[in-house]
C-alpha positions in Angstrom: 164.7 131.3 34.6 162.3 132.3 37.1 162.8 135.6 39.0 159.7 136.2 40.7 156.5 134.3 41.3 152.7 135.6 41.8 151.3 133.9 44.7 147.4 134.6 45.2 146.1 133.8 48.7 143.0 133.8 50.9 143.9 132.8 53.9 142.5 129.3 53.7 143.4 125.7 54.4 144.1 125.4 50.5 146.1 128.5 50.6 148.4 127.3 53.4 149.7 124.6 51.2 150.1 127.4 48.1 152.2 129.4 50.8 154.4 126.0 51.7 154.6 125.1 48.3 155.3 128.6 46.3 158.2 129.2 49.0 160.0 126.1 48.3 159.6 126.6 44.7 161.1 129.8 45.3 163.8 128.7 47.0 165.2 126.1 45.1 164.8 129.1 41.9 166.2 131.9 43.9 163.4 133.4 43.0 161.2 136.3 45.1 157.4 135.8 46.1 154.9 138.6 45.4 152.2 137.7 48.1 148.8 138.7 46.7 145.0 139.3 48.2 141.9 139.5 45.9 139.2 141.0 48.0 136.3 141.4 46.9 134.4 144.3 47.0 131.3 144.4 49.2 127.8 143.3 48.9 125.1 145.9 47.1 123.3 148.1 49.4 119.7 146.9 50.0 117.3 148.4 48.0 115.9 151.5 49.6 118.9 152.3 51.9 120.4 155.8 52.9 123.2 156.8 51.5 124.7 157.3 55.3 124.2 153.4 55.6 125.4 152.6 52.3 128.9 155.1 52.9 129.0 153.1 56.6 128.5 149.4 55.4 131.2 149.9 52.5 133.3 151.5 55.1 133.3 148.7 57.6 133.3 145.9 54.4 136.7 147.5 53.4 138.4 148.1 56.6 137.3 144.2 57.8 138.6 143.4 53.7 141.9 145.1 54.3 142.6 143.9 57.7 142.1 140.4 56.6 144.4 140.7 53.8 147.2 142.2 55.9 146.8 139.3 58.0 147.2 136.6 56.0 150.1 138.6 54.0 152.3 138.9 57.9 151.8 135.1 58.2 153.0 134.7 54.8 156.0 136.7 54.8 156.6 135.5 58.2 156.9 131.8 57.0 158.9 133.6 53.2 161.8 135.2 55.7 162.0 131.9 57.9 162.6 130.4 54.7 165.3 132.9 53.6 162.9 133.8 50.4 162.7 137.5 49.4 158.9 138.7 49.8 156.5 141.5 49.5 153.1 141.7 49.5 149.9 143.3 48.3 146.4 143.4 48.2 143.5 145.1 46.3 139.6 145.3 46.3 138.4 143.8 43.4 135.1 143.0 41.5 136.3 140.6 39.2 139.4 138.1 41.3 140.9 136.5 38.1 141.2 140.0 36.7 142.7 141.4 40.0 145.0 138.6 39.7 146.1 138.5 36.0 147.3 142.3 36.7 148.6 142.3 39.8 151.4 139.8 37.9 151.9 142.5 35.3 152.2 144.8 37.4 154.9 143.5 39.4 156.6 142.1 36.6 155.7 138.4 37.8 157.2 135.1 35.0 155.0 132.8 36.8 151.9 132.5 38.7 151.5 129.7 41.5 147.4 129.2 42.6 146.0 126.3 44.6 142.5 124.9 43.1 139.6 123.2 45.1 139.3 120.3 42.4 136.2 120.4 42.0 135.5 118.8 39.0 133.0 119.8 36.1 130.1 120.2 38.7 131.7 122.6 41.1 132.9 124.6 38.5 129.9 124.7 36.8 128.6 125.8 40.0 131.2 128.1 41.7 133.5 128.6 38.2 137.2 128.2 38.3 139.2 130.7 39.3 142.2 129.1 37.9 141.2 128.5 34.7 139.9 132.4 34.3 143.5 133.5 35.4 144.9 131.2 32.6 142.7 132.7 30.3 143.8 136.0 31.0 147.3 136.5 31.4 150.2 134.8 29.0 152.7 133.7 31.9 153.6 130.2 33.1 150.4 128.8 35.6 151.4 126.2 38.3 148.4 125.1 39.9 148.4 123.2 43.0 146.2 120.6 43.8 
């Protein structure tokens, strides 16, 4: 049924549990976990900046952005092998997450994505959005969100 599940992490608290959860899912559908890191891309130079200190500040943004990612995708895989699970992992720098997301599950052939959400509720996400529901809006394959 399910071969191989799209697993977007952060490296948050909520994200743990997405981790825990997705790899027991996994397990009991002999399915694979494709580990995935949305980071966004850096902040826009101040007005008025050099284009040395622009070059620098992106520079240090997406080395800090990648090292991140690669952290949080060990300790993932880490717990996906203790768990006998097959894994890989990947991460991208991204402007738009939800996009990032969507295609990062066509890309490796994904038949379900599994995301955590915060919960919360219609004044947070008028707020901060919802991640979750963009990603639903955007791709066509089975959502399990986490709460």
């Amino acid at each position: 049924m399910y071969q191989r599940l799209l697993v977007p992490v952060d490296g948050s608290e909520l994200s743990a549990r997405a981790m825990q959860k997705s790899i027991e899912l996994a397990r009991q559908l002999g399915a694979a976990i494709t580990g995935f890191v949305a980071e966004p891309v850096g902040p826009s130079p101040a007005p008025g900046s050099s284009p040395r200190a622009v070059e620098e500040a992106c520079s240090v943004h997406e080395e800090r952005a990648a090292e991140h990612a690669r952290r949080v995708l060990r300790d993932f895989e880490r717990q996906a092998q203790g768990a006998g699970v097959p894994f890989s992992g990947e991460f991208s720098h991204a402007h738009n997450v939800d996009v990032a997301i969507a295609h990062a599950a066509e890309a490796h052939q994904c038949d379900m994505i599994v995301m955590v959400t915060h919960g919360r509720g219609s004044f947070g996400e008028l707020l901060f959005g919802s991640h979750t529901k963009a990603v639903m809006q955007r791709s066509r394959l089975p959502l399990l969100v986490l709460h």
